[in-house]
N, C-alpha and C positions, 0 to 999 in steps of 0.2 A: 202182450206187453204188460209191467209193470202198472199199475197209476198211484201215482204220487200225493199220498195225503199231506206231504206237508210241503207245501210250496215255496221253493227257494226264487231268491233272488242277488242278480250280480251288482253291484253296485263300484262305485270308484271307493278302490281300496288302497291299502301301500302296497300289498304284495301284488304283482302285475303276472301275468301270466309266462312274459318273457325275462323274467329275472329271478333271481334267490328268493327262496319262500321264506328266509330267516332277513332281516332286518338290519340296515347299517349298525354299529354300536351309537346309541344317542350321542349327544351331545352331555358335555359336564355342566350339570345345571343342579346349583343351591338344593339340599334337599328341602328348605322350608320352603322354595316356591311351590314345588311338586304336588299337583293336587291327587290325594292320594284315596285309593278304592278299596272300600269293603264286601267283603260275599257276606249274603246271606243264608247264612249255611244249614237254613232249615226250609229256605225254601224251593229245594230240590224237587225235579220229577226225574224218574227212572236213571236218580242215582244218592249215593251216600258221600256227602259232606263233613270235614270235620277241619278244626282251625290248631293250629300249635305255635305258640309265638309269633303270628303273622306270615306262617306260612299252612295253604290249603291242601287235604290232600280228598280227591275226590274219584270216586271209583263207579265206573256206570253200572248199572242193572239191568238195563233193557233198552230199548231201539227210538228212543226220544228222550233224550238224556240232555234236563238245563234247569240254571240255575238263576237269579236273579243277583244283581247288585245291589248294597244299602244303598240311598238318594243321596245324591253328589249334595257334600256338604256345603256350598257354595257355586254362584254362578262362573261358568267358564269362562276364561279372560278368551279374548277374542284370538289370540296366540297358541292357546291348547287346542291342539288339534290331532294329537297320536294318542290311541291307548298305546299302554306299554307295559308288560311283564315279565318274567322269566318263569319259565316251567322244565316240569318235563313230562314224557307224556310215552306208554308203553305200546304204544299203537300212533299211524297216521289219521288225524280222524281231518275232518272237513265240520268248520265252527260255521254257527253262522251268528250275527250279532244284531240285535234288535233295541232299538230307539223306542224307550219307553216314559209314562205311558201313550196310547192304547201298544198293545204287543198285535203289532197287522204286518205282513208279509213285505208293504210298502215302505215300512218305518222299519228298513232293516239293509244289513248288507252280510250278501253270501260269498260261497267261493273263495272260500278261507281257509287252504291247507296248513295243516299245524304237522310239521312235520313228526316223527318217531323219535326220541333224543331219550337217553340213560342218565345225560349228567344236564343240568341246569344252563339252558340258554336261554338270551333275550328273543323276544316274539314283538311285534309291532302291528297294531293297522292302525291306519290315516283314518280318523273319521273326520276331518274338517268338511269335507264337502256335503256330506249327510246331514250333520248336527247343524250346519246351516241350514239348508234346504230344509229341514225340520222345523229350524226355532226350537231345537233342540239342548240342556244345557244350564237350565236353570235349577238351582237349589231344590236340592226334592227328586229332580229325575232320575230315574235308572236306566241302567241296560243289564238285558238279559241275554248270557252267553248260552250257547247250543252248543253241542259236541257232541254234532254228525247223529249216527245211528247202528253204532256197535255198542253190545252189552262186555262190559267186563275189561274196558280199560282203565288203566289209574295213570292219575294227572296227579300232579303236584303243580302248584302254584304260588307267585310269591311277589312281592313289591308291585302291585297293580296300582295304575297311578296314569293321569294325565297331561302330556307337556309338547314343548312348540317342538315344530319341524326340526332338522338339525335340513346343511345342507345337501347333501344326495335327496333325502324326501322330500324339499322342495322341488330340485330338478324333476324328480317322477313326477310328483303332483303337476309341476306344468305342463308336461309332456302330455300326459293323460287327458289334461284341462284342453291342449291343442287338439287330441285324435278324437276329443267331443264335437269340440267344433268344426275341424274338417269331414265327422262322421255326417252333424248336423247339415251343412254345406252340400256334402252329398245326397242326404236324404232330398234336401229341395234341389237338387238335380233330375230325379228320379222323376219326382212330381213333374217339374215342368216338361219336360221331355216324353210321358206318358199322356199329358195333356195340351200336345203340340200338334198344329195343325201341319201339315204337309202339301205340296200339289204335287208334288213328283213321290211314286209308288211303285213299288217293285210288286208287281200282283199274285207271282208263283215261282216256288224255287222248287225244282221235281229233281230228286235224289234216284238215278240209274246207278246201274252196278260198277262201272266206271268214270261217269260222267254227274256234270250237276249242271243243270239248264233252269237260268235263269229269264223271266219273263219281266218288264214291266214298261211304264210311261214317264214322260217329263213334258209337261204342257206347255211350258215355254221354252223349249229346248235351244240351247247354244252351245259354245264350244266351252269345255275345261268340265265336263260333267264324268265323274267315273262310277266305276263298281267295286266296292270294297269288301273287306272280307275283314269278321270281329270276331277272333276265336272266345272259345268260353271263360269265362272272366273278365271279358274286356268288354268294353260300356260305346255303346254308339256316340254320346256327346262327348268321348277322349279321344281326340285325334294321336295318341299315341296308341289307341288298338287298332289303329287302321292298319289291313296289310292287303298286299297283293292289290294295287288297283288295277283296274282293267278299264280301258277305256269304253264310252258308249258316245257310239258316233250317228245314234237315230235317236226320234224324240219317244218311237215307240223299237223296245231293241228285245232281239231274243240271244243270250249270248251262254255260251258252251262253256265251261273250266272243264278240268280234271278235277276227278271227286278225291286221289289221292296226292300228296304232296310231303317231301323229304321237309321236316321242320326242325331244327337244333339236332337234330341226328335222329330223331325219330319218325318214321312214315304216319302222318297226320289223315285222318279219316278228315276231310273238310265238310262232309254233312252233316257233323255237329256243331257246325260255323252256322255265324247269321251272315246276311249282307247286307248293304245299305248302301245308299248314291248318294254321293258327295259332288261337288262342286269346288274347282281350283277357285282362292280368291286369294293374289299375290302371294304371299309364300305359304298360305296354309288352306288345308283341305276343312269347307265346312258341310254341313249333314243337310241334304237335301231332303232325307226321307225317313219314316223307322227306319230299324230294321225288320229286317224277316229269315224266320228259322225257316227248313226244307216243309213244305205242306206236302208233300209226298216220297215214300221210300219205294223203293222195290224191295221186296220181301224176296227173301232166296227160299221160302216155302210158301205153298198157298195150303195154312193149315186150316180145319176149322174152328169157327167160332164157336165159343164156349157159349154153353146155355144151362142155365138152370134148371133144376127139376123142382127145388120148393125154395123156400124162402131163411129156411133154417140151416146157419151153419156153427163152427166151431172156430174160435180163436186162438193162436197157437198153439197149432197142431206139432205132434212130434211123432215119429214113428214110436220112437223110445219111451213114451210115455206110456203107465200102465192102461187097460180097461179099453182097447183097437177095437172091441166086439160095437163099442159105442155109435161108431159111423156109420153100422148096418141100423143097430138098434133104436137109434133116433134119427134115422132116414136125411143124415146129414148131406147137403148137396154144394157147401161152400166152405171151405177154409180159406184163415190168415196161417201163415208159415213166416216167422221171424229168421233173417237172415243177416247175419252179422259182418258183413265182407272184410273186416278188420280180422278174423277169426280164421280166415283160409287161405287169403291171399300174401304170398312170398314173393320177394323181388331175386331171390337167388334157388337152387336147387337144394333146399334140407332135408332132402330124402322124403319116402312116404308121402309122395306126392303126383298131382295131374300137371303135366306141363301143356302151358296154352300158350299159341303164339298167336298174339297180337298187333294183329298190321307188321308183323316181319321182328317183334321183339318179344323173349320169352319168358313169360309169368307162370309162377308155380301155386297151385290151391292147395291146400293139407286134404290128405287124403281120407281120412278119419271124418273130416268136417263134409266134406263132399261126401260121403258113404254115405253119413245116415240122411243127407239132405234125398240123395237115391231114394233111399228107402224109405223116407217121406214124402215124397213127392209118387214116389210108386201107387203107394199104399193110398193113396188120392185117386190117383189115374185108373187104377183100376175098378172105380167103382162110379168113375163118372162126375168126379166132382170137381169144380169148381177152385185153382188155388190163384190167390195171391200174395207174394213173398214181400215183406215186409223188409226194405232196405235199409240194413243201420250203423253204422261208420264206428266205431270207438275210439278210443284216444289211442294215441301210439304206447304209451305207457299197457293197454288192454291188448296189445293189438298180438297176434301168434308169431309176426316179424317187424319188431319194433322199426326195422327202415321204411318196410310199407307203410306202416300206421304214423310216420311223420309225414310222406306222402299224402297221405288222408287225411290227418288231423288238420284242421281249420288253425292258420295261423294267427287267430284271436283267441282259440280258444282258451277256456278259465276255469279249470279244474276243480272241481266242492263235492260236498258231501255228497249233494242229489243232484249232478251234475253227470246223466248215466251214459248221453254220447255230442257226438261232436258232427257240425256241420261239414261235409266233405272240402276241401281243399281245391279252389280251381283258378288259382291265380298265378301260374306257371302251365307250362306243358308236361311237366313230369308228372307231375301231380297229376294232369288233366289225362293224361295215358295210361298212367295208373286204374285210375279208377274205373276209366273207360273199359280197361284191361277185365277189372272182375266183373260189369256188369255185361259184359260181352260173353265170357265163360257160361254166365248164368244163364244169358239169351239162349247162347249157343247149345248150351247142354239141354236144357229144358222146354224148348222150343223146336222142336224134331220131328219131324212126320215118324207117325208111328210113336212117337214116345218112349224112347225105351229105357230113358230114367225119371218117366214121370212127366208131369207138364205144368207151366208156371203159365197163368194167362195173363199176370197184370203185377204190375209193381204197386206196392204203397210205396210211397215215397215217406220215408223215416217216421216217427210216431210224433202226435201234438206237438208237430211246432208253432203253433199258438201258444206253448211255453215253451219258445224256443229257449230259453236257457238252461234249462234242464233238458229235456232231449235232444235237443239240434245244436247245441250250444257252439256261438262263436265270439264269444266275449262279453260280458254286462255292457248295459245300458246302448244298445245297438237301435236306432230309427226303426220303427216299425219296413220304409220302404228300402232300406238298406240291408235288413234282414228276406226279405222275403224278395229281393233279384237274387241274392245266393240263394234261396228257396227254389225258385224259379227258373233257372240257370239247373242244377241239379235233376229236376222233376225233365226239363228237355231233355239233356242229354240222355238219360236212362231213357226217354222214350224214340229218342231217334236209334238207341241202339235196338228195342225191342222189337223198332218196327221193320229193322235189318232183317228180322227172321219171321217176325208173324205180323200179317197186315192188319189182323184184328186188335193186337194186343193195346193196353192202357194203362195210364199213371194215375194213380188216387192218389189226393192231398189225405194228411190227416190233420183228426183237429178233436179237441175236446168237446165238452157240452158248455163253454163262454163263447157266446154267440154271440152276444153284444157288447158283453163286460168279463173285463180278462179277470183272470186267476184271483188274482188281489182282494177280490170281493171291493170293487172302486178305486183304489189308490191306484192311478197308473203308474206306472213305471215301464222303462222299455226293458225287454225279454219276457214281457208277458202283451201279448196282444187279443185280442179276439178275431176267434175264426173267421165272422162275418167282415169286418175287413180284409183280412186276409182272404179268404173267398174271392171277395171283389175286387180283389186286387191283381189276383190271377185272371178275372174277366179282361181287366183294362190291360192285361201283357198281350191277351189271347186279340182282343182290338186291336192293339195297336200292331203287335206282328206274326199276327196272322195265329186262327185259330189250331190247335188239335188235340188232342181227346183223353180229355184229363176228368176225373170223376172225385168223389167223394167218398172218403171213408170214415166217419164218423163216431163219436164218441158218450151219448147222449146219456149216460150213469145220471142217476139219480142227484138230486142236490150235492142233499151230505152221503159221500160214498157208503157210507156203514149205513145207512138207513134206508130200510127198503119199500117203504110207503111211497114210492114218488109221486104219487097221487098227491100227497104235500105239501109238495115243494114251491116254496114262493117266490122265487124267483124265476118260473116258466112259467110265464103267461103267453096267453092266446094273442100274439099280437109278432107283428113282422121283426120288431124290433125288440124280443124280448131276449134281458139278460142271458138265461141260460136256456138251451136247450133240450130238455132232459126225456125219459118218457113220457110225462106230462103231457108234451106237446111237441108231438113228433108233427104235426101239422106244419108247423115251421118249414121245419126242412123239406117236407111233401110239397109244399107252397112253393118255396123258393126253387128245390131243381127242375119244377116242370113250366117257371115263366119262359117265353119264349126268346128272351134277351139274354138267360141263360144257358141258353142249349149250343150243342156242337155247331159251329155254323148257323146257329139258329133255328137249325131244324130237328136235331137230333136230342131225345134228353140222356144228359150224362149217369153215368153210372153213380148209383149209391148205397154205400153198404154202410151199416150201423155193425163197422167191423170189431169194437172191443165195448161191449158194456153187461152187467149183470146187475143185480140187485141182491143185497149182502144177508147173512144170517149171523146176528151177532154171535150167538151159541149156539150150540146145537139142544138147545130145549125146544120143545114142542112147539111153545109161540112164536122164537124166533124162524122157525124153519116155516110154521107156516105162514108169517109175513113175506120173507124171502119167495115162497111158490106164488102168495099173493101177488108180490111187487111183480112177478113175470107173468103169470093171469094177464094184469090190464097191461104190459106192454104191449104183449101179444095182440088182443083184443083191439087197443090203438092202432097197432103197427099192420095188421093186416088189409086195413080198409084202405090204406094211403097206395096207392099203385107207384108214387116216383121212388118210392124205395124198393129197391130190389131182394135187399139181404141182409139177415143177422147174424153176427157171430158172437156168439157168448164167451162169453169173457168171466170169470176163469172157470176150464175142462174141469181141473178137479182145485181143490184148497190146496193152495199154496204159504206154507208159514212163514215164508217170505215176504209176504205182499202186506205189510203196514198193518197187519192183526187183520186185516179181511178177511171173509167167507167168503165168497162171490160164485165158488163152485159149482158146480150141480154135482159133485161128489163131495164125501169127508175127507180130510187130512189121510193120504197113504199111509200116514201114520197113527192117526187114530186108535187111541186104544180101544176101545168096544167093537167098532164098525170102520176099521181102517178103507179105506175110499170107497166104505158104501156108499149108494146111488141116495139122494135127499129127495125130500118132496118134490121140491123145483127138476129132480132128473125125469118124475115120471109127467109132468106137466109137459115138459120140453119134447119128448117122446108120444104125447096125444096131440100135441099141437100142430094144426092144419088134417089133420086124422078122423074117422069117425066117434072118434071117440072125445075129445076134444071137449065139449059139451057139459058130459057127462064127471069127466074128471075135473073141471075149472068150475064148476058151478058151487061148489060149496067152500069157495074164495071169498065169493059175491060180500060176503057178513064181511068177511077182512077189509075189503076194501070200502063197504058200505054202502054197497047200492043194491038193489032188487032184478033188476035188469042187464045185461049186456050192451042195449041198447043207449044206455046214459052215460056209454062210455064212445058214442057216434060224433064221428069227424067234427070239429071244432071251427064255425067262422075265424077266421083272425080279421084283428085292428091294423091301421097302418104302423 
């Protein structure tokens, strides 16, 4: 996967995800009230600015392209609250807008599609709610426009200027201003209900090939007590996801369902359902208990468990990718494989395709997509390694069958520049059979005695969603615990289906290196949270309804991505609750998966792979390359002694000129002119590591990194 150097955020804007990205026509308002804005046309980055009579015309250069406003000549009356312009623009780009000064990710609002337009239209955002929340406004301040991250579009701009709502923006604005506060509302639903005591307990729900037996207690048991059924989506403290009750007429009861069941016209898998006892009290049913997802599947195979041979793997693996000699030659025994289900699954037959039927209804994969996933997943399997597939949804607009991808696409979602995917869709059954539909093909296909299109052991579950608005994206400014039950939600069902076919199989979270402190560098804002709550927050689901076997895939890059010294880095510290978690201080994470509060059950430690990180080479001159081998020396060196970590994947195979001007490689650019995807320093380090040889290649780092010893790079006490 990608990593995003410049960090977006969603905030309350005019343009809403579910309405026209173009703007009512304002309101007729005086031009002398109009508080009107100037660019400053020289203070461009990767792009060229010029002015003609009051109108801009501005042409990008390269892949961070923005410009700054002259300081609002006056303070804003408490009524201005729309920027407002007309342009036109040769390309769709994704703005993003920042409250200045300081220019910080927090003081700013993203997800701002600026449509493609030839002739001159109005464009509008609402910043009333920002430029409050800021004390934003006063004589002197500026904002600074973004526009996205394409080189070589032209914009034209003209009459920029500040002024009051007309009525339709008010209506949005309240609307908006409402789905905050029933979002907030539900957030503290979440809470309390996670931190609720119970005496009645459903202790085991064991998922057969056609049956689902249910186990549990009620301690003061009387009459009007049932067993309900919450399909996914639906929330135990809504009495409107209750279905199917079943009565329970012991205080301790063992009671049988059918595990399938005809739902809205679809045959319904109910072992992706939770259940939960309830209690008649006059006309309405209240929650006696969690609930609880299946603790056990029948596997329709008894395959085996995957095991490692070394600790070194590869991130984003492709068959198609050039330099395959690589997984012999660096004794690779683990891959991530990015799998985009937006990308193959069809709701109709478009030819060139695998037809899958699903619980009795028939979904079609692109056949092309499915090939080389074969012959990636082959080209693994037969060497004995290690894969898992990295699950990642797109927007319907991305998606190979834009019906499936509205399916999928999260009906909050909020489209922007760096907004690369969307959290899955599970608040219908169509949706929920959909999905279920291609994560079942994938089980299905790659989960096979014998293997004979390769073999998938484990899902990640989608990439950093600890920025969840950028990769899991379901709308700005989303409650940390209202984000992560659709996180959560998600990460079960891909795991009840994988354990449909392999009883070993497991769900990794992903998560960056803000352990303690999100994206932001401190300003919070929601769509950026940190891992370590998020972490802990999937403890208190696994509490409360019931544990199963989810691990960690991790992201521990160096502070500042381009710089490869993470020896550094000051914001990883030796301490339980340090900001970021980078190589620095893998200790952290060695620390936290092997306490015993964190384990499967208690007893078991979860898996953990340090599945995308590298350490960068600004150029390819000789220092830069050999700080870059350096920065992998002492991860290495750290990462080996810690035993709760299982596995690394390096992140990126080879340089990609896509990835935000990063080197991160252990090859050159495929294109490079002198040494197109020659192997760098860091490839022959990567290839002695854990080796006899090891030693002898890493030791004349030592000066780089500044120490005498290997030894002074020995396991770290941490602080509380």
């Amino acid at each position: 996967m990608k990593k995003s150097l410049i960090l977006v955020l969603g905030v309350l804007i005019f343009i809403c995800s579910c309405k026209s990205n173009i703007a009512p026509e304002p309101p007729v308002i005086p031009t002398d009230d109009l508080l009107k804005l100037t660019i400053d046309t020289k203070s461009g980055n990767h792009l060229d600015a010029t002015e003609t009579n009051g109108k801009y015309s501005i042409k990008t250069t390269g892949e961070d392209p923005f410009l700054y406003l002259n300081g609002l000549k006056r303070k804003l009356k408490p009524e201005e609250l729309v920027l407002t312009f007309e342009y036109t623009s040769t390309a769709e780009i994704g703005m993003q807008l920042f409250f200045t000064p300081p220019t910080t990710e927090g003081r700013s609002i993203s997800s701002i599609v600026l449509p493609a337009s030839s002739s001159m239209k109005t464009f509008s955002i609402d910043i009333g709610a920002k430029s409050q929340e800021l004390k934003w406004g006063n004589s002197g301040d500026k904002l600074r426009l973004d526009f996205g991250n394409k080189s070589g579009v032209t914009i034209e701009l003209k009459g920029l200027s500040v002024r009051e709502r007309n009525e339709e923006e008010k209506k949005i604005a309240k609307e908006k201003e409402d789905f905050k506060l029933n979002d907030q509302a539900l957030n503290e639903k979440f809470l309390a209900y996670l931190g609720r005591t119970f005496s009645s307990k459903i202790t085991q729900v064991k998922v057969d090939l056609s049956t689902i037996n249910l186990t549990g207690s009620i301690p003061n048991f009387a009459e009007g007590y049932s067993l309900v059924e919450i399909l996914p989506g639906g929330q135990p403290f809504d009495e409107t996801s209750y279905g199917n009750p079943i009565p329970i007429t012991t205080a301790t009861f063992s009671i049988q369902a059918d595990r399938f069941q005809e739902k809205e016209g679809l045959r319904y898998d109910r072992g992706l359902s939770r259940w939960a006892i309830v209690r008649s009290n006059a006309d309405k049913l209240e929650l006696q208990s969690h609930a609880r997802y299946a603790d056990e599947i029948q596997a329709k195979y008894q395959l085996t468990a995957s095991k490692l041979k070394s600790k070194k793997g590869l991130g984003g693996y492709d068959f198609n990718r050039e330099f395959q000699s690589d997984l012999d030659d660096l004794q690779i025994s683990s891959v991530t494989v990015n799998v985009s289900i937006s990308s193959f699954l069809n709701l109709s037959d478009r030819g060139n395709s695998y037809a899958h039927n699903y619980n009795g209804k028939m979904y079609y994969m692109s056949k092309s997509y499915i090939d080389n996933l074969d012959k990636t997943f082959k080209a693994a399997f037969a060497r004995d390694i290690v894969v898992s597939a990295i699950i990642l949804v797109q927007s319907a607009a991305q998606s190979v069958d834009p019906s499936a991808g509205n399916l999928l696409q999260h009906p909050n979602f909020a489209p922007g520049a760096n907004v690369f995917f969307t959290m899955p869709r599970m608040d219908n059954l169509s949706s929920i059979h959909a999905y279920a539909a291609a994560l079942d093909f994938l089980a299905s296909r790659y989960c096979q005695p014998g293997s004979p299109n390769g073999r998938i052991h484990s899902f990640i579950m989608h990439n950093e969603v600890d920025q969840g608005i950028v990769w899991t994206n379901m709308g700005p400014d989303r409650p940390l615990n209202v984000f992560l039950d659709n996180y959560y939600q998600s990460m079960r069902l891909a795991y009840a289906i994988l354990r449909n076919y392999d009883s070993n199989a497991e769900v990794l979270g992903s998560f960056t290196h803000s352990w303690n402190e999100s994206a932001t560098g401190g300003d919070y804002f929601a769509g950026y949270y940190t891992a370590k709550e998020m972490i802990e927050g999937l403890l208190d689901y696994s509490a409360a309804e019931g544990d199963f076997q989810w691990g960690l895939a991790c992201h521990p890059y160096p502070e500042d991505l381009t710089e490869p010294k993470t020896w550094n880095d000051k914001r990883a510290t030796f301490s339980k609750s340090s900001p970021l978690v980078t190589f620095k201080n893998l200790e952290v994470l060695d620390d936290w998966i092997k306490q015993t509060d964190h384990k499967y059950n208690k007893t078991t430690k979860r898996t953990l792979w340090l599945s995308e990180n590298g350490t960068n080479s600004k150029t390819y001159s000789e220092q830069d390359l050999r700080e870059q081998a350096a920065g992998f020396a002492y991860a290495w060196k750290k990462f080996k002694q810690l035993d709760g970590i299982d596995a690394i994947q390096w992140h990126n195979w080879i340089d990609n000129r896509h990835e935000f001007g990063l080197r991160i490689g252990l090859r050159r650019f495929p294109d490079d002119e002198t040494e197109p995807g020659g192997p760098k320093p860091v490839w022959h380090l990567y290839q002695a590591a854990g080796t006899n040889n090891e030693d002898s290649l890493f030791d004349p780092y030592k000066s780089v990194i500044g120490i005498s010893d290997w030894k002074e790079l020995d396991k770290k006490p941490l602080s509380p």
